[in-house]
N, C-alpha and C positions, 0 to 999 in steps of 0.2 A: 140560709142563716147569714146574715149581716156578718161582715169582715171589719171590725171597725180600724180604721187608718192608725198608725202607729208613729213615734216620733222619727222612727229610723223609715216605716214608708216617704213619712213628709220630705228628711233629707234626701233620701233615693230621686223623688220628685223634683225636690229644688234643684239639687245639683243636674239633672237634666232641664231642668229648664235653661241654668244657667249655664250647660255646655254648649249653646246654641249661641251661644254671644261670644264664647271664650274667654269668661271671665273663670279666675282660677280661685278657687275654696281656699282659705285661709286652713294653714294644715291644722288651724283649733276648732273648725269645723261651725264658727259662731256664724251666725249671717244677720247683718246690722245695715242698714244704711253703707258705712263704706266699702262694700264688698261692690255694691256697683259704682265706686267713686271711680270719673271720667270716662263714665262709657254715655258719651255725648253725640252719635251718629247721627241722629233723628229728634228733631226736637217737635212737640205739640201744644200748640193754645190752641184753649174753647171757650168761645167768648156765648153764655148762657143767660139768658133772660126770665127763661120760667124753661123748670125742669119738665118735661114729659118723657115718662120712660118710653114709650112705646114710639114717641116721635126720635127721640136719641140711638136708640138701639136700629133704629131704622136707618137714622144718620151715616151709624157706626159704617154700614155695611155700604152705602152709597158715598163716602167719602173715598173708601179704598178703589170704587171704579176708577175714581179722578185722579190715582197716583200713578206716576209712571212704576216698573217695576222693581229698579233700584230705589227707588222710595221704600218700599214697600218690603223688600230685604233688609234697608235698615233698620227697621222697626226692631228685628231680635239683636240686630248690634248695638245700637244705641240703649234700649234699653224705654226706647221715648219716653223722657222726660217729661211729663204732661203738667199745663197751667193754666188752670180753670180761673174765668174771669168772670164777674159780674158786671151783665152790659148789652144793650139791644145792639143785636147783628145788623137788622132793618135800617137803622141809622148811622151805621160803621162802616158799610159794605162799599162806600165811597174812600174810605180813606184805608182799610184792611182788606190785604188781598185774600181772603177767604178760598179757601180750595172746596169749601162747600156750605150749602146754608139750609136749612130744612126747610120745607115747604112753605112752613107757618114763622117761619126765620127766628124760634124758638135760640136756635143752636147754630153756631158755625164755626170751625176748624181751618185752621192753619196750621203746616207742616214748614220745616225748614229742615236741611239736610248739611249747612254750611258750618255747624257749626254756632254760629250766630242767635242771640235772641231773638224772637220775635217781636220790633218793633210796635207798641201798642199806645191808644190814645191816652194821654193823661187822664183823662176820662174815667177810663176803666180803674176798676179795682178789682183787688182778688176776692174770690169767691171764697169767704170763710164764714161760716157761720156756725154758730155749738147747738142749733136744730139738728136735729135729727130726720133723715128724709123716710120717713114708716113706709116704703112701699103695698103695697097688694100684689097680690100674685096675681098674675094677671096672665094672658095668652094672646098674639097675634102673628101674621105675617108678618116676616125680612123686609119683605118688600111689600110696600103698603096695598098695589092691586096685582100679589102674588097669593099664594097658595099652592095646594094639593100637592106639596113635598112630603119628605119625613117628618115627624115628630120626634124634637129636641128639647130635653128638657135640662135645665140650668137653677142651680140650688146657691144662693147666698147666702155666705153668712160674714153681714156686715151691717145688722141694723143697728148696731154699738157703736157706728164710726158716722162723725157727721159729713153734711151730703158731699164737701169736694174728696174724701176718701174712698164716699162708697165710688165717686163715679170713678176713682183710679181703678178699680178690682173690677167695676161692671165694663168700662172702655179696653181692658189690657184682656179680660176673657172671653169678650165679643171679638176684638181686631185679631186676637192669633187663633180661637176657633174658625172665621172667615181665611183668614189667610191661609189656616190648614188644609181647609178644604170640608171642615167637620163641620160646617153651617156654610148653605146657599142659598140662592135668590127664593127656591120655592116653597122654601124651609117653614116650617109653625115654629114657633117661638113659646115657651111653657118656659115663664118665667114666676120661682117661689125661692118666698126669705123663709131662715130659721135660724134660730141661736146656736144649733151645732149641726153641720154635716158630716160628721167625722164616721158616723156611722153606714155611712154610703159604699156600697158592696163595693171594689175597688173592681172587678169583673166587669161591671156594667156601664165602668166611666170611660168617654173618651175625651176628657181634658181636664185637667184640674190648674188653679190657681193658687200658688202654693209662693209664698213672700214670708219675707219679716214680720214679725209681730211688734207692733208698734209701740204697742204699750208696757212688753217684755225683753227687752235687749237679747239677744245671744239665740233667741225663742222664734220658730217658725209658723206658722198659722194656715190650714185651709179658710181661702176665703171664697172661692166656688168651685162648684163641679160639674159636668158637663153630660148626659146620659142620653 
């Protein structure tokens, strides 16, 4: 029988996610936006041309080869700040140091750990737009000529948030699943959207994505889960 998630699992959750960074719970227990104000360790632009989930998620994982490993530790201190741009890589890749570009140079990442913005062309603009990206569920290998690993399966629920949102929750529960070690190179990838995962046996998860709720102040939200 189904355990459906509760508001006191959700904080249990949050607050371990956020004992990994050291940031400390406001004793009113709200979590808002300023709960991670300046936790600035790690910063990330992705400068995005045309979204492919299956080229990105691929990204996700061959970016982190390219990082040293303190890099790589600040990601839960920092918090990474991520700033999605609209703008071909292919033609930036001379003036932006990219720490990685996808194959099809769809996608490309820069990391910064100084502190500092990342320096970007006037060019660029941010990725906003009030579409909505409908995903499909879809399924492939981590790594494009990998396979015959485990079967992972990753449940969203963000198809209410438009596309530079959903990519905060898919980028932040792809890089600390890989980081954890809970997704590798030979891994399948079973990736599906739905309007509530709440109902997701809480036994059978091994990561969830647990934030602010955007459009509720003081209010937590699963936005995916990891099986």
């Amino acid at each position: 029988m189904m355990k459906p998630f509760t508001r006191e699992t959700l904080h249990r959750l949050a607050i371990h996610r956020l004992s990994k960074s050291g940031v400390v719970v406001p004793a009113s227990g709200i979590f808002d936006a300023t709960v991670l104000a300046g936790k600035t360790g790690c910063r990330m632009l992705v400068v995005i041309s045309r979204f492919d989930l299956q080229a990105y998620c691929q990204g996700c994982f061959a970016v982190l080869n390219t990082l040293s490993h303190s890099l790589v530790n600040n990601w839960y201190d920092g918090f990474t700040p991520a700033v999605y741009m609209a703008g071909n890589p292919a033609k930036l890749k001379e003036k932006l140091a990219f720490n990685y570009l996808t194959p099809d140079a769809s996608a490309g990442w820069i990391f910064r750990t100084d502190g500092h913005e990342v320096k970007t062309d006037r060019l660029l603009k941010l990725l906003r737009t009030r579409q909505k990206y409908v995903p499909a569920d879809t399924s492939f290998p981590i790594v494009a000529q990998g396979g015959g690993g485990k079967q992972i399966y990753i449940r969203f629920s963000i198809s209410d948030l438009p596309l530079h949102q959903q990519l905060i929750h898919i980028t932040h529960t792809l890089m600390e699943c890989i980081i954890e070690n809970i997704i590798s190179a030979s891994d399948i990838l079973n990736i599906s959207f739905a309007d509530n995962i709440m109902e997701t046996d809480p036994v059978e998860i091994k990561y969830t994505r647990v934030h602010y709720d955007s459009s509720n102040t003081g209010s937590l939200k699963l936005y995916a889960v990891v099986v």
